[in-house]
N, C-alpha and C positions, 0 to 999 in steps of 0.2 A: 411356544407357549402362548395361547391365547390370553389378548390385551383385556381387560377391565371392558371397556368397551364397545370390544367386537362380542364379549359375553352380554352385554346390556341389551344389545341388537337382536343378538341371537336370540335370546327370551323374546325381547319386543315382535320380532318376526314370527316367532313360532305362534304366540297368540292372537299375531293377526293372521295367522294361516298362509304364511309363507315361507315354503321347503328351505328347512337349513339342516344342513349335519348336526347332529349332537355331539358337539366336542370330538373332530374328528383330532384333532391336536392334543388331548388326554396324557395326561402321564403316564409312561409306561411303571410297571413295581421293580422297584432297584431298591439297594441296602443301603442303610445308613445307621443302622442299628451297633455300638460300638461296643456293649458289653453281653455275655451270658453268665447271666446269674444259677447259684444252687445253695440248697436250702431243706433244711430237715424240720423246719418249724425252730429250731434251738439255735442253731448258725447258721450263718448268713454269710456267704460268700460270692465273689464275683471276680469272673477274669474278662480281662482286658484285650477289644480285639485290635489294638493300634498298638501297644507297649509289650504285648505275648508276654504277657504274666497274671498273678493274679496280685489283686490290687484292694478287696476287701475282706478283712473278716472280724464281722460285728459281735461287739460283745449282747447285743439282743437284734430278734430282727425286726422291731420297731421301732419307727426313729424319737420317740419319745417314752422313755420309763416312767416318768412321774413328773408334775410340774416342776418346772425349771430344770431338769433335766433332760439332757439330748443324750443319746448312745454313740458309743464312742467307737471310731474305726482301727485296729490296730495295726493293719497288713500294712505298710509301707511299700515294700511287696514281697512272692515269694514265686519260684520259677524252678526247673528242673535244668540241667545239661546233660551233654554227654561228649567222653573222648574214644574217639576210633584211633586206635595205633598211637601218629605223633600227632593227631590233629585233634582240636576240645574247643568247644561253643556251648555256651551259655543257650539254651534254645530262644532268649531273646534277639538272640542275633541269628536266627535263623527264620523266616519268613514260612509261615504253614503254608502248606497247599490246601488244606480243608479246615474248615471249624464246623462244628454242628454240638447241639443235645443228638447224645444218644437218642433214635426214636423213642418216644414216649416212658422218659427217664429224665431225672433231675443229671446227669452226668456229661459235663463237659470235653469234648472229646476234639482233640486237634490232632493234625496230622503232618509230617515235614520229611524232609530228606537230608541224611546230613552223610555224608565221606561214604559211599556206600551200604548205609544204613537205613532203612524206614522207620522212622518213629511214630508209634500214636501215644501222645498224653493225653492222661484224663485226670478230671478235679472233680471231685462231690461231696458235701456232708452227706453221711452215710442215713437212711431215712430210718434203719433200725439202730440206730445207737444215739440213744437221750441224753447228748454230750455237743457240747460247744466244740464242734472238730472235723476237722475236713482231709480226705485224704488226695495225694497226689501219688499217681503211678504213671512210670514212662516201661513201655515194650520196644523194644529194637528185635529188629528184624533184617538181617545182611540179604542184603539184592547185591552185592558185589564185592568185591575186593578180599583183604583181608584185617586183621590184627585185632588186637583185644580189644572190647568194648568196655567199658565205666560208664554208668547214671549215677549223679550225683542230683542232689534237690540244694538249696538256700533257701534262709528263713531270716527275713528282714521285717520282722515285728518291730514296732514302736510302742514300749514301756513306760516312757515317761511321763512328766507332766503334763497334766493340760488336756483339753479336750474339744472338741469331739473327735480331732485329731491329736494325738499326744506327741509331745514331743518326742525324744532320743536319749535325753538328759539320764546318767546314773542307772545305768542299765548294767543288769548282771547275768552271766552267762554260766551254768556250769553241767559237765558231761556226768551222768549218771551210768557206768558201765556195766550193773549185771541187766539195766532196764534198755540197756543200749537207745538212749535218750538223753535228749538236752533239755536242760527247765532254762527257763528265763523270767528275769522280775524283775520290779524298779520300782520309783514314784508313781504308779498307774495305782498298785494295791493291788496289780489281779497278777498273775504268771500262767506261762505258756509251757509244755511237753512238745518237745519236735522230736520223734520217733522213729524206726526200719522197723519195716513189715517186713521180717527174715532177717536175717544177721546185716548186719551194714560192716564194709571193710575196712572202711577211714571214717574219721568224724574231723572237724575244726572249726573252729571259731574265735572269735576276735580274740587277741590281737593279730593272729594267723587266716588273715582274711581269706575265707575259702572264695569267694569272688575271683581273688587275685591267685588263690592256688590252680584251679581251673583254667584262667585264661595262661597259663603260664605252660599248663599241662601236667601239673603232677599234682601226686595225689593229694589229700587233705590232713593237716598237720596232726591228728591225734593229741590234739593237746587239749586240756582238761577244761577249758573256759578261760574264764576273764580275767580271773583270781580278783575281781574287784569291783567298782563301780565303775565305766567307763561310759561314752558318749558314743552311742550309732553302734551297739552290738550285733551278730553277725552270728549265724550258725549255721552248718552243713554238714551233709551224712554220704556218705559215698557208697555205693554198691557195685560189685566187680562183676560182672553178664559171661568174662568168658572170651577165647575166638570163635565166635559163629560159626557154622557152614552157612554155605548159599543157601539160604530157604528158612533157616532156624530162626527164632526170635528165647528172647529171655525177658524176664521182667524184674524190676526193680517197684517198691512202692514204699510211702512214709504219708504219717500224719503228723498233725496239726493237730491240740487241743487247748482248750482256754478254761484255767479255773478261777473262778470269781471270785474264791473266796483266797486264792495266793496258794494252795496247795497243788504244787505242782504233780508232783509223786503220787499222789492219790487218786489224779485226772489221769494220768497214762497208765496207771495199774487199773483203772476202768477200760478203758479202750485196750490194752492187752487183751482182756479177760473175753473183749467183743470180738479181737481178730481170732483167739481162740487154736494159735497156731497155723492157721489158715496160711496160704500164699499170697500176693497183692492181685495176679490171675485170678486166685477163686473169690478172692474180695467183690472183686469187680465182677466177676458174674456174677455172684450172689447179688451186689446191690443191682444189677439191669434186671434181673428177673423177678424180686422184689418190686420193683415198679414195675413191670410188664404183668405182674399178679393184680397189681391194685386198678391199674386203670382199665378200665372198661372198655366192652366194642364199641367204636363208633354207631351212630343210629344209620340203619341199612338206606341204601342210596346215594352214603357221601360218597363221591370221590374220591380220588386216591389223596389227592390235595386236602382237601376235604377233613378225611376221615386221618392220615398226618397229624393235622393241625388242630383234629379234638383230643385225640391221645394226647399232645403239649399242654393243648388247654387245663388238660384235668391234671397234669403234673403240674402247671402253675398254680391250680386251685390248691393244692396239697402243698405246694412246695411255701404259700402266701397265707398259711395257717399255720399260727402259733402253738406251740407246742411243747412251751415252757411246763412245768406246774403252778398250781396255784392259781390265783386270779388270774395270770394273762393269758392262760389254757384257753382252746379256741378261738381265738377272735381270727378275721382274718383283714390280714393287711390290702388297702386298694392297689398298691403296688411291691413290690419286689424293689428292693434294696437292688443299685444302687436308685434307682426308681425314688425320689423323696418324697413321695405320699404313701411311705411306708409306716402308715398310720391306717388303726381302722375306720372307716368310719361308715354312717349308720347305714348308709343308701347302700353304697358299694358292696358289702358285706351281703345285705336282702339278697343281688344279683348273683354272689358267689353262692349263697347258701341253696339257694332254690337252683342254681347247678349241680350244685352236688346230690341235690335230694333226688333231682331227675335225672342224673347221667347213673344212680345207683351206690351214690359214697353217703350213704344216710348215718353212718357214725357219725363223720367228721359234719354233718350239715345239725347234729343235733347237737353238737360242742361250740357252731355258733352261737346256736340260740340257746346254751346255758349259759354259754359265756355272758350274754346280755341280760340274762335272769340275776343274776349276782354281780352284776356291775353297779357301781355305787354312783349314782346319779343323784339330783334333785335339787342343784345350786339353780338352776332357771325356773326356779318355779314359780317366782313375779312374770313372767313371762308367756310360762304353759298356763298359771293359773289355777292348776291342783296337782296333788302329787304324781308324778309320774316313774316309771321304770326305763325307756329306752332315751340315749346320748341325745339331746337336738342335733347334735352335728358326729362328735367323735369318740374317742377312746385313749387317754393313755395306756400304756404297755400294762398300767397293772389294776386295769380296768376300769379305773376311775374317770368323768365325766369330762371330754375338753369343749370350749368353743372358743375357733381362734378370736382375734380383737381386731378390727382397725379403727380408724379416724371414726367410723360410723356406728361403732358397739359393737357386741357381739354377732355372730352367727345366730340363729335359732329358728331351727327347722321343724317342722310340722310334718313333712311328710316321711320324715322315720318310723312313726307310730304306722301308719299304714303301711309299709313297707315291710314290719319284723311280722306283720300280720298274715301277712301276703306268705313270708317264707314261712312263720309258721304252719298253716294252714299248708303248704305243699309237703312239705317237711313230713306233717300227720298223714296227709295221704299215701307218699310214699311209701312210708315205715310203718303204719298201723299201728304206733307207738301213742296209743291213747292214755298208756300208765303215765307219762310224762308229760301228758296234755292237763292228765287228770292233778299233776301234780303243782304244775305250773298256773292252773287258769285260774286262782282266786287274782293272782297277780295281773295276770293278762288282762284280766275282766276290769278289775277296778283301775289299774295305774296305764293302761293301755287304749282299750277298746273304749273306756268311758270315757278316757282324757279325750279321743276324738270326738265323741258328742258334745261335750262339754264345749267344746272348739266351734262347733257347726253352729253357722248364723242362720235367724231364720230363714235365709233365703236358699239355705241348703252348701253355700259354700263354706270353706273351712275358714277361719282367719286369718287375718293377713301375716306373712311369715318372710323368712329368708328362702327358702324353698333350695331345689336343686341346684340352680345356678349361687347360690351362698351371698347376695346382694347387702346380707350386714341387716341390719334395724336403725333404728336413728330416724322413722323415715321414709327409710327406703323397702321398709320391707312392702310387699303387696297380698292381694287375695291372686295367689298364683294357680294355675290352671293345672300344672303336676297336683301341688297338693291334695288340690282336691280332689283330683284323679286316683291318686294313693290312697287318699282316703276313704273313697268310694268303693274300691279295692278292697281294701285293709278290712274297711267295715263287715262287707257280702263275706267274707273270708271267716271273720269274726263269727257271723252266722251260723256256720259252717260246722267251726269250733266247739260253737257254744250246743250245737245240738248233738254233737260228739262226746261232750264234756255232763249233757244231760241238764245243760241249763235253757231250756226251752224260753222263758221270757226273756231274760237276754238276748238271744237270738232272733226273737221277735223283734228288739228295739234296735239291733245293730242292723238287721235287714232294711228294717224302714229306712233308719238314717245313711246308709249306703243308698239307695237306691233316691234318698233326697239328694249326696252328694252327687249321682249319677246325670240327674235331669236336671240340676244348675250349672251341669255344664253346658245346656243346650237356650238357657232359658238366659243366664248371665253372661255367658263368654265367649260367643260365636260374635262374628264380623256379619254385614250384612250378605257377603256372600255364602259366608254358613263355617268359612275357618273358624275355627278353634283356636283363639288368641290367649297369649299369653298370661296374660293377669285383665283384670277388670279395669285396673288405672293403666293400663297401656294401649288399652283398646280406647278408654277415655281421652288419651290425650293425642290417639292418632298416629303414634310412634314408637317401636322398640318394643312392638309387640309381640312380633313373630319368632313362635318358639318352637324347635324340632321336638320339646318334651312333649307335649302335646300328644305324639303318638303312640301314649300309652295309654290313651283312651280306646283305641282300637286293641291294642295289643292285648289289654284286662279283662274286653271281652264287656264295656261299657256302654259304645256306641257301634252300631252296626256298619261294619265296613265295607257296604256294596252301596247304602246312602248316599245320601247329601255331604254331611258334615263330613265321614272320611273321605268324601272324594274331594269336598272343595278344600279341606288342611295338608290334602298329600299334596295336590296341583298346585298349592301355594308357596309351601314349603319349599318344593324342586325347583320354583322358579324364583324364589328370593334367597334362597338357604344354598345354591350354589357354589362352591369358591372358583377362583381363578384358573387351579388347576384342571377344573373341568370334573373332579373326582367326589362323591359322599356330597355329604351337609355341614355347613358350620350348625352352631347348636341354638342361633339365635340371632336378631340384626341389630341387634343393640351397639356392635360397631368397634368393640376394643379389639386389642391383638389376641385375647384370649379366645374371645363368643368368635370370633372370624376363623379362627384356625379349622380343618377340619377334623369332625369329633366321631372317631369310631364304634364308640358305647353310641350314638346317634345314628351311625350306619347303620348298624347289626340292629337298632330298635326297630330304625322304620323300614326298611329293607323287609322284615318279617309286618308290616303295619300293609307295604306297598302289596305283598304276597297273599293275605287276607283281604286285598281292597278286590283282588285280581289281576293285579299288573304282573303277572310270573315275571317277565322280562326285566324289566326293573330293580322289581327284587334280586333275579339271578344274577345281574352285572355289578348290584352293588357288595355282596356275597363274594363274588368272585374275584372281584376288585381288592378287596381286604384277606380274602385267603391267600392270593397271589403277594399281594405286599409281604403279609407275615411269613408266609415261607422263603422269601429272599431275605428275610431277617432274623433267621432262626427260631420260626415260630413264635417268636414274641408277638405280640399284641402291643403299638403303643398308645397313650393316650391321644392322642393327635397327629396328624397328616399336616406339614406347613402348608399353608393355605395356597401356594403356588408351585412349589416346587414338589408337594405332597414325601418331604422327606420326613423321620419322621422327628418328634417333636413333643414336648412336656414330657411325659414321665412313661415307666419301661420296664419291665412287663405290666402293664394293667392287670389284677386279677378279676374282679367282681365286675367291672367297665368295660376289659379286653375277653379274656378267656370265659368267664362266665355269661358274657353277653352273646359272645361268638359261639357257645354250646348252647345255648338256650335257642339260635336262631338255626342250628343245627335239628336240636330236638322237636320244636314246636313245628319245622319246616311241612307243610302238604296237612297238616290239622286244621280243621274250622276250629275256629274263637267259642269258645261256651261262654253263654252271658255269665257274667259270675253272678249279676243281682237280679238272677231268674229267669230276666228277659233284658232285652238293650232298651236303653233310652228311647222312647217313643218317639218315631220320627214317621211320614208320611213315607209312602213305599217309591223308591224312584220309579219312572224317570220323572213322576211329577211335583217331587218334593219342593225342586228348586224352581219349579215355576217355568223352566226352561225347555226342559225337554231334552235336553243333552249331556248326553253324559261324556262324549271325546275323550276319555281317554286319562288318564293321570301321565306326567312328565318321563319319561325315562331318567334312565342313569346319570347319561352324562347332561341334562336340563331340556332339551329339546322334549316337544309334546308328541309326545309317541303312536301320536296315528298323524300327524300334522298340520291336523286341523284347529281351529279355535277352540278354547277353554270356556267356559261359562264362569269362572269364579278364580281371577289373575289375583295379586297378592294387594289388599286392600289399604292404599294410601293414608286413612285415615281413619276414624272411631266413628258411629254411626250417626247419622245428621250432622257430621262437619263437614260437608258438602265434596271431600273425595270419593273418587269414584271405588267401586269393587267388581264392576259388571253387575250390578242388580238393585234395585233401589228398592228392595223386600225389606219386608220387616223380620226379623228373628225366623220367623218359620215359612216364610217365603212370600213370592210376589212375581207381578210380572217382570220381567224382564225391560228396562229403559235407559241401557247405554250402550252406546258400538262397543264392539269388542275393540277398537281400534284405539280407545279413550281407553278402558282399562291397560289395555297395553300401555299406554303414555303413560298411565298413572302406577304401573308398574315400575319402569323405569326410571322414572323420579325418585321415586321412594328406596329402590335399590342405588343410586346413585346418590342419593344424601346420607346414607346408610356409613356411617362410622362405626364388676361383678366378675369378676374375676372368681372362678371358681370355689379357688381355694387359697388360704394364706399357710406358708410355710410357718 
């Protein structure tokens, strides 16, 4: 692993034009990924790849229902076995030889061997049954020997008190036998159905620990429940497979369902009604082809890896939306449970929504954006300054307004409004659903599109906010360079809208002020070598300015990416935004363990910003980079790569960050940019823009300058006239050229070596 150091060099060298490897010591993609999650929008479940059981199932799949409320986990755990003749294991004592999703399915599928037996278990909330309930089925398959086969399943839910975890305290068990099912209740208020899909043989449960009947080998006691309140309740269902031949398999399967309201009875006479007689075989084919119906082809060109890992994608978009009734309908969460930014919030959501709209799932991309039509907002309005419709930051579960708190105030973000704008605006296109546009836009118009003008300073930038990186207020907030960008965005989009909607002067006024917020990005927020810095107060102050968000000024189709400015924000970027591991971008050098880590929703942006500049190569390594990762991890997506060891790191599966960021660099892959505000920002045509004449090349993958010769525009030490260097002593739209390349290099590595907002607050 290369040192801090030897990486300082490396940059320094490259930009004075001397041949280095780029990261020939890179981490290779290895797993470290410990759960797969599955998820019907209703429940939320997850097994465990160290413990070989399943270890979650949420009574919602967002980690907040309403303030002061968290959601509560019940599974303790639940797992299947099996006994061959006189031998019987629990299959946690059985080590798989495979784990995977089923291809491009919510359905967790593992595989093992156990006394001449091959088992594959699978676990999934079913995506056609609108029930809190997850089924588990084991197939045995005899590769040898002989004697009778038994699958049994256990069901170690937590009833009790307490939460978010409940205790075990006064738990009650009892066998319901024409429903061939067990309910369970307690202190919790809510109760459980553990059911056989097909006649079950045996059933037992506490005080007849079926646990203890299994390892012992015989069958399960048949006894009626608990007869009472006890402590750590315990239930089990047994199914008899038969003696095999060589070759034959049989299948055993049962669910899991959770009633809210404590009616047990009423919950598994639903989910009966869904298995419909069915076998737990045609269960399970029916739920794989069901998802193989809904997810879409890959866009032609991917790879096999590639095109893999789009099909996961859009089953994590699908599986990371809500699906409740009522207000919490649509939203969708930024991660997957056990993932705890299983919350929605505004950014992450745009990302997902505008995946969906362009990979072809324009239902569920238009139940985001109702979802946010009927969300009850408006406690920040000292803040926004008039009324508004979309979260500054988030969402409780039942769609009401969050922003988290620290020591420094709240959150409150400004570039959500541009953002719902954005997905709006793709959303229409996709769908041609104008009735919805038409129905929605008195809202969008006034508590949306006008809140961002309202916002707009005369100098064309938007107000100072919390922005993407969520830095709090108190203060701290700044005129951040995303926002504005979003906004610029949001606006042109609005335009769009508004002449779809039949509001022609509207669209007038949102074009202009789009296209103001477009060119202060050129006029306010560039470094003297032409980067695209962070906020205005951090290009003032010299430090902690360099932000990877930045490159959705390229990406929006804002500033023209064969220029100046995205060539000298990519070549800046790659060589300050590096980590240790040689791999991606941290998302910023402001210097905590968070902005340091490396951020994959920051690959997959600029990776497709680097492919618009024209660095194919670049682009392709950092694509490939993160396809490879995610396929040694089950196609998750996580939110971050640790900044050294590139294992992975914060939260798991990403939806809107990971899989919707990873389809979007998918779909847009090999398209020119359309200016969204008509035309790009007015910049001089290179190669004369910069005064220089050179254009060398933007950084590759792993930070080295990818023809390896000097840069014209290294990462700028400080704010313009505090006398650090940037390679150019231009003003704003250029100038001659009047410093060695060899002094920006120095002033590189200082700047990266002094280099020490935390995204998000749980």
């Amino acid at each position: 692993m290369a040192k801090r150091g030897a990486i300082l060099l490396t940059v320094a060298a490259a930009l004075i034009g001397v041949s280095s490897a780029p990261y020939a010591r890179a981490v290779e993609a290895h797993r470290t990924e410990k759960t797969l999650s599955s998820s019907n929008g209703v429940a939320s479940i997850a097994w465990d790849t160290t413990s070989f059981r399943l270890t979650q199932f949420l009574e919602h799949p967002y980690r907040y229902p309403a303030a002061g409320q968290e959601t509560r986990n019940f599974a303790f755990d639940s797992y299947p076995g099996v006994r061959v003749g006189g031998s019987a294991a629990w299959l946690t004592a059985v080590a798989p030889t495979f784990v995977e999703h089923v291809e491009g399915t919510g359905v967790v599928h593992v595989t093992r061997t156990y006394a001449g037996v091959a088992i594959d278990e699978y676990h999934f909330a079913p995506i056609g049954l609108a029930e809190r309930a997850s089924v588990m089925i084991v197939k045995a398959t005899r590769t040898s020997g002989a004697g009778a086969i038994d699958a049994y399943a256990l069901f170690n839910y937590h009833l009790g008190s307490g939460g978010p975890a409940p205790g075990s305290d006064a738990e009650q068990v009892a066998f319901n036998a024409p429903r061939d099912a067990f309910y369970e209740w307690g202190p919790s208020g809510v109760a459980f159905g553990y059911g056989s899909i097909g006649a079950s043989n045996h059933h037992g449960a506490t005080p007849n620990n079926p646990y203890a009947s299994l390892v012992s080998g015989a069958n399960l006691a048949d006894n009626a429940g608990t007869g009472g309140a006890t402590s750590d309740a315990v239930a089990g269902l047994q199914a008899s497979l038969g003696d095999l031949a060589i070759g034959a398999s049989a299948t055993a399967g049962w669910y899991t369902v959770l009633a809210s309201d404590g009616q047990a009875q009423a919950a598994v006479d639903r989910v009966r009604t869904w298995i419909n007689a069915r076998t737990a075989d045609k269960i399970l084919t029916d739920e794989i082809a069901a998802w193989h119906a809904w997810v879409t082809a890959p866009p032609a060109g991917a790879s096999a890896l590639e095109a893999t890992l789009a099909k996961q994608s859009q089953v994590v978009l699908r599986m990371g939306q809500v699906a409740e009734s009522g207000k919490p309908a649509g939203q969708i969460l930024a991660s997957i449970a056990p993932g705890k930014w299983n919350i929605a919030w505004v950014r992450d959501m745009a990302y997902a929504t505008v995946a969906l709209a362009k990979s072809g799932h324009v239902a569920e991309a238009k139940a985001a954006l109702a979802f946010q039509m009927q969300a009850t907002v408006g406690a920040y309005q000292q803040y926004v300054g008039a009324p508004y419709q979309i979260s500054v930051v988030r969402y409780f579960g039942d769609g009401s307004e969050e922003s988290d708190m620290n020591a420094d105030g709240p959150n409150v973000e400004f570039d959500g409004f541009g953002l719902f704008l954005w997905a709006l605006d793709e959303y229409v296109a996709a769908s041609n659903d104008t009735a919805s546009l038409a129905t929605w836009w008195p809202v969008v118009k006034q508590k949306i599109a006008d809140v961002l003008v309202h916002l707009q300073e005369a100098n064309g930038l938007i107000a100072p906010d919390s922005s993407i990186w969520e830095v709090h207020w108190n203060g701290k907030q700044r005129h951040f360079a995303y926002t504005t960008i979003t906004a610029a965005n949001g606006l042109c989009a609005a335009a769009r809208l508004a002449s779809k909607a039949s509001d022609a002067a509207s669209g007038t006024t949102y074009l202009a002020a789009g296209q103001k917020a477009r060119d202060a990005l050129l006029t306010s927020l560039r470094a003297p070598d032409g980067t695209l810095a962070q906020s205005t107060e951090g290009l003032a102050a010299g430090k902690g300015w360099l932000d990877a968000a930045v490159v959705e000024a390229i990406n929006f189709g804002l500033i023209d990416p064969t220029r100046r400015t995205a060539r000298a924000s990519l070549r800046t970027l790659q060589a300050g935004l590096v980590p240790p591991s040689g791999r991606g971008f941290m998302r910023s050098d402001v210097g905590d363990w968070y902005s340091s880590q490396e951020w994959i929703f920051v690959d997959l942006r600029a990776g497709h910003a680097l492919s618009l500049h024209g660095d194919a190569t670049a682009s392709a390594n950092l694509l490939s980079w993160n396809v490879a990762q995610a396929s040694e991890n089950f196609r998750e997506l996580s939110e971050l790569h640790d900044r050294v060891t590139a294992d992975y790191a914060g939260e798991s599966p990403m939806v809107g960050f990971g899989a919707g960021a990873y389809l979007l660099a998918l779909l847009d892959r090999g398209k020119p940019v359309v200016p969204t505000c008509v035309t790009f920002a007015n910049e001089p045509a290179d190669p004369i823009d910069g005064g220089s004449g050179d254009d060398g090349g933007v950084l590759g993958d792993g930070g080295a300058v990818s023809d390896g010769g000097a840069g014209d525009g290294g990462a700028n030490g400080g704010a313009p006239g505090d006398g650090a260097s940037s390679g150019c002593s231009c003003a704003i739209a250029g100038g001659p050229r009047d410093v060695t390349v060899f002094a920006a290099a120095l002033a590189l590595v200082v700047l990266v070596a002094a280099r020490r907002s935390k995204r998000r607050e749980s």
